[in-house]
C-alpha positions in Angstrom: 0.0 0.0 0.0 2.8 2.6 1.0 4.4 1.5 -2.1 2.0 2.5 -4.4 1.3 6.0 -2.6 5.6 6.6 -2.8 5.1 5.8 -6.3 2.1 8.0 -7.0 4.0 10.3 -5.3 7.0 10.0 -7.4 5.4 10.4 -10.6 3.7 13.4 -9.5 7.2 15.0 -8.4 8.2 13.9 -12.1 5.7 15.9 -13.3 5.6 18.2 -11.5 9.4 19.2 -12.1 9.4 18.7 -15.8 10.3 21.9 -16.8 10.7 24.3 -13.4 11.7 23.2 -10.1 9.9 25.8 -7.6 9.0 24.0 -4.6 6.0 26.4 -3.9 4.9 25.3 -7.2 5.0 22.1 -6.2 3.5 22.2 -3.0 0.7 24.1 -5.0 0.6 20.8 -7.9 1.1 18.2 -5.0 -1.2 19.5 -1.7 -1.7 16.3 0.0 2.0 15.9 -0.3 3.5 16.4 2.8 6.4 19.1 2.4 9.0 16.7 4.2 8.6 14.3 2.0 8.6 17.3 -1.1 12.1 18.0 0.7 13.3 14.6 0.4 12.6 14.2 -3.2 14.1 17.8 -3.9 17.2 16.7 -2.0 17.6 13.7 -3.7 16.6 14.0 -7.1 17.6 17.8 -7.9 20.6 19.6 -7.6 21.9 22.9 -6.9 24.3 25.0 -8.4 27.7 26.2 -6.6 26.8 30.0 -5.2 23.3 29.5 -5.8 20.1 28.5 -3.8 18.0 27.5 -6.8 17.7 23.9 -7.4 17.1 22.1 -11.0 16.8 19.1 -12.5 19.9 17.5 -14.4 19.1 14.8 -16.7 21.4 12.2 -14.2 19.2 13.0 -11.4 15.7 12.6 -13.7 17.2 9.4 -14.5 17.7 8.9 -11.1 14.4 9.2 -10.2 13.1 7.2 -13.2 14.8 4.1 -12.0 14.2 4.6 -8.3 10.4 4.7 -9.2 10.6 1.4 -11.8 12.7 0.0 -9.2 9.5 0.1 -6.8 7.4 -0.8 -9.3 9.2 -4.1 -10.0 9.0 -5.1 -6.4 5.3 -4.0 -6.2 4.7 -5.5 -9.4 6.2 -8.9 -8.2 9.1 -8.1 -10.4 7.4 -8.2 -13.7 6.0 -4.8 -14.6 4.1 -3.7 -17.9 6.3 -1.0 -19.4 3.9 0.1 -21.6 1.4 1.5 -18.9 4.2 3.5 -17.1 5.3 5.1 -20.1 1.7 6.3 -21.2 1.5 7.5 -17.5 5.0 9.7 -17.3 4.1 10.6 -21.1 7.5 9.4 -22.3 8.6 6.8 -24.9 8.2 3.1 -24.2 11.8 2.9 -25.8 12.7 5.1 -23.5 11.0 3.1 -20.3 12.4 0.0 -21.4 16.2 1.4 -22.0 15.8 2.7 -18.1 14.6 -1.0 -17.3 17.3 -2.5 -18.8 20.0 -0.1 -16.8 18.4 -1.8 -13.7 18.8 -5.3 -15.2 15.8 -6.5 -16.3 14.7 -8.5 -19.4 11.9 -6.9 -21.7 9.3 -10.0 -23.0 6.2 -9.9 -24.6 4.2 -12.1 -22.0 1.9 -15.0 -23.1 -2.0 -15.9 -22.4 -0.3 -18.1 -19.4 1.8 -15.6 -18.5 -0.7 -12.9 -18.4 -3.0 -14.9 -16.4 -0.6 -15.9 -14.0 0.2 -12.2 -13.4 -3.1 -11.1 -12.9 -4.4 -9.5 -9.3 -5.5 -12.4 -7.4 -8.9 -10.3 -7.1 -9.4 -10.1 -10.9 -9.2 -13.4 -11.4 -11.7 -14.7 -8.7 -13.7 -11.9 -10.3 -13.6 -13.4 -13.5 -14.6 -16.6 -12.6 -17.5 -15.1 -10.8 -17.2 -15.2 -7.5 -17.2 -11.2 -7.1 
């Protein structure tokens, strides 16, 4: 449960960050955010430059986040995650998704029937055989 809210969370910081990095801007974009943890993400996954107070976002720290974020997803996801949804959710390129994925290690397949059934939300399947 946790895992999916520091995800959630973690997207919304990606967003949120694209193209300025203002934390009162996020704290307006994220309100149920509380601002310690919008510190913690700021610390770790933006930078500031020598002599200056104002951070940004470097492309080594976006792909920081990017793969801290898939790395949660994996475990949440049981370790096999559907690249396709996450890239339609950050609005990036699945090429792009996978080449992070395959930084962290992993092995992009196209799954089969039996695969996709065995992944399935133990909820969704006793839906589908009717007992929901």
């Amino acid at each position: 449960m946790y895992k999916n809210a520091h995800i959630s969370t973690m997207i919304a910081f990606h967003k949120a960050t694209f193209k300025n990095v203002n934390k009162d801007v996020i704290q307006q974009k994220l309100p149920m955010v509380p601002i310690v943890v919008i510190d913690g993400l700021l610390s770790r996954f933006t930078e500031t430059a020598r002599g200056s107070v104002e951070a940004r976002k470097t492309s080594e720290k976006g792909t920081m986040l990017l793969t801290h974020m898939f790395a949660l997803c994996l475990h949440v996801d049981d370790f096999a995650t559907d690249t396709s949804v996450l890239a339609a959710d950050l609005s990036m390129e699945p090429a792009k998704v996978n080449m992070l994925f395959r930084s962290l290690g992993c092995k992009i397949n196209k799954l089969t029937p039996s695969d996709l059934r065995r992944l399935v939300c133990p909820i969704l399947r006793e839906r589908s055989k009717g007992l929901f």
